[in-house]
Structures are given as C-alpha cells and as structure tokens.
C-alpha positions in Angstrom: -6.9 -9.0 18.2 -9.5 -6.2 18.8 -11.7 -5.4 16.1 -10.6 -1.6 14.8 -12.7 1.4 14.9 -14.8 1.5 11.8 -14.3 5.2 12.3 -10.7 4.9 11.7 -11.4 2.0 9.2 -13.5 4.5 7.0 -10.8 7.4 7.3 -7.9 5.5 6.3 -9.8 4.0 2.9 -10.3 7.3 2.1 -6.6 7.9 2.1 -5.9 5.2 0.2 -8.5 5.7 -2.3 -7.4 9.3 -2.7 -4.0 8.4 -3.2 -4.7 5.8 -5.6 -7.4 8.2 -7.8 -4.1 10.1 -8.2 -3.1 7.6 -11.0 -3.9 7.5 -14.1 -6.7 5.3 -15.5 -7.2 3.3 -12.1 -10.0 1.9 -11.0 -11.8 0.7 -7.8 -13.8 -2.3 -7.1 -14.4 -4.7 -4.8 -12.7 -8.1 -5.5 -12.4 -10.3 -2.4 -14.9 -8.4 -0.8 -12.2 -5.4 -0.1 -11.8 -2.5 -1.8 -9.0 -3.0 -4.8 -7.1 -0.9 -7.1 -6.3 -1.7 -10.6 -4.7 -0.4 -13.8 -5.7 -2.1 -16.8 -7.5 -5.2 -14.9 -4.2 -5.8 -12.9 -4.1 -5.2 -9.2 -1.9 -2.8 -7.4 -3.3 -2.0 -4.4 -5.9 -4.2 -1.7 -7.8 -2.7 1.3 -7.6 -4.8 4.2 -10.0 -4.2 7.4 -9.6 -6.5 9.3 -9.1 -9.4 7.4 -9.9 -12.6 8.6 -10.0 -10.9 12.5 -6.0 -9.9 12.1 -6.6 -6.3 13.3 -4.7 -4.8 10.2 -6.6 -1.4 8.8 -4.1 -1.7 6.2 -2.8 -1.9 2.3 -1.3 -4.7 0.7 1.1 -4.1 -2.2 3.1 -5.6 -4.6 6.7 -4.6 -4.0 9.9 -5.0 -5.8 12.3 -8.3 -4.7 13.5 -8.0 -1.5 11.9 -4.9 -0.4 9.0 -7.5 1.7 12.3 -9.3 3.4 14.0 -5.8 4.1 11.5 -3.6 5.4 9.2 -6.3 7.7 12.7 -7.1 9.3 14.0 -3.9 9.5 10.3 -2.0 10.8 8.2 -4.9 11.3 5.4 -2.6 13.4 4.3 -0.6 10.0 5.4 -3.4 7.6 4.1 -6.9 7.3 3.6 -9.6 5.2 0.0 -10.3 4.2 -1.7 -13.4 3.9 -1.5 -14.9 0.6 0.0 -12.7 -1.5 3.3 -12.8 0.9 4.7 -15.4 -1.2 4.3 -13.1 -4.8 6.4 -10.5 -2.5 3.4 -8.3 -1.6 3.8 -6.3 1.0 1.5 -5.1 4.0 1.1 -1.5 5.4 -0.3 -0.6 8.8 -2.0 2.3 7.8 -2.3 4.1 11.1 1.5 3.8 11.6 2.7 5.4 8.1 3.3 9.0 6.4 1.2 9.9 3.8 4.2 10.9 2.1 5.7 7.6 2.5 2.2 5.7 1.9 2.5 7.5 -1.3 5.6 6.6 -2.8 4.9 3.0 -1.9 1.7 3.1 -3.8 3.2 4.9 -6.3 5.8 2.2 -6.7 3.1 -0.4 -6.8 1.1 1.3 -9.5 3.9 1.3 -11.6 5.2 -2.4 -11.3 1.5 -3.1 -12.9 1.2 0.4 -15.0 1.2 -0.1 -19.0 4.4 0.9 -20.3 2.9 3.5 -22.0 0.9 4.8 -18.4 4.6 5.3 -16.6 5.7 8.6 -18.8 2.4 10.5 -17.1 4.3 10.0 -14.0 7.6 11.4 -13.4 10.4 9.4 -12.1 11.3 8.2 -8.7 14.6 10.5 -7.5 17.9 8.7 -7.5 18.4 9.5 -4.4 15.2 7.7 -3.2 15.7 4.7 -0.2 13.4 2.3 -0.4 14.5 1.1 3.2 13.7 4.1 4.9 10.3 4.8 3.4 7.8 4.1 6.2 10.1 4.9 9.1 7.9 6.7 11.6 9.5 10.1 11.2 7.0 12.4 12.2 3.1 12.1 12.4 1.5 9.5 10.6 -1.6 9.7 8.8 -3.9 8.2 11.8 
C-alpha cells in the first residue's frame, strides 16, 4: 500500500484529538507509539498512521457486539477490523472516508463503553432514534 500523506496524516489527528478533548477528563498519550485516548487509564480511542505499512490514517475503537460484524460487512471501505484488537470487537475507521458527525458519535460511543459511571451523566444521551448501522455511510463530504 502507499505510504499516506503526512499532510493528511497530521490533519486528520487533529480531528480526532479535537473530538476526543470534547470528553470529559480524557487524556492523550502515546502508548504503542500512536497517539491514544483514555478516560481513567482505560483506552477508548487509538491513532493509527500507517500501522505496520497498512495504509490506514485511521481510528480504532471499541464498539458494542456486533456493531464490528455489521458495519465492516455492510461498508467495508470506511469500516475495518484492526489488527489485534479485532478480536475484543474494536472497530477501525478510515478517517478520510467518514463525517465528522458520524466520527463523532462513534467516538462518543467509545468513550462511554470505558467512561466511569459517574463521567456518562456529563454527557447527554444517545437519541432513540439513533442507527448504529448507518453511522459512517458516506452521505455527504467527509472530513478529508
């Protein structure tokens, strides 16, 4: 695969680290040798440039059950399942080739499946009404 722009690289880890800053009491550091995201010492969002040479400039996630399974079937050019943590149900996010709205309510998601139970009242709830298998679809510009 070709190695991506580390123009683009650089831009789109400035959207994830915006996004994630918008939680509370997260905190970056570099763990792997990627930029990660935690609440409390527990993970809920990786940085992946490149990793290992798989020409990803993406986000890996942990996800609810069956969410990997749906969404890398049902869009499999924005969704993937990344390298190790595939197996924990992480899921992987083409950053080029999502919304930022939908970017956001999958991180959002994430932070709260790792979030202190007393961290998830700051937030307010997910809409009823919310499809978790159409979040990602490519329906306008993404965030490239």
């Amino acid at each position: 695969m070709a190695q991506p722009s580390p123009f683009v690289a650089k831009k789109q880890l400035e959207r994830v680290r915006t996004i994630c800053a918008a939680f509370p009491e997260t905190e970056e550091r570099l763990s792997g040798g990627e930029p990660t995201f935690f609440v409390h010492n527990k993970v809920f969002a990786i940085f992946a440039n490149n990793h290992h040479g798989d020409g990803h400039i993406a986000v890996w996630l942990p996800a609810p059950p069956g969410l990997q399974a749906g969404l890398t079937r049902e869009t499999p050019e924005v969704f993937f399942k990344p390298p190790y943590a595939a197996a924990k149900g992480w899921l992987g996010i083409e950053l080029i080739k999502i919304r930022d709205d939908d970017l956001k309510f999958h991180v959002k998601m994430a932070w709260r499946m790792v979030a202190p139970e007393r961290l998830l009242t700051s937030l307010s709830p997910e809409p009823p009404h919310a499809t978790l298998t159409l979040r990602g679809r490519n329906r306008g510009k993404p965030g490239a």
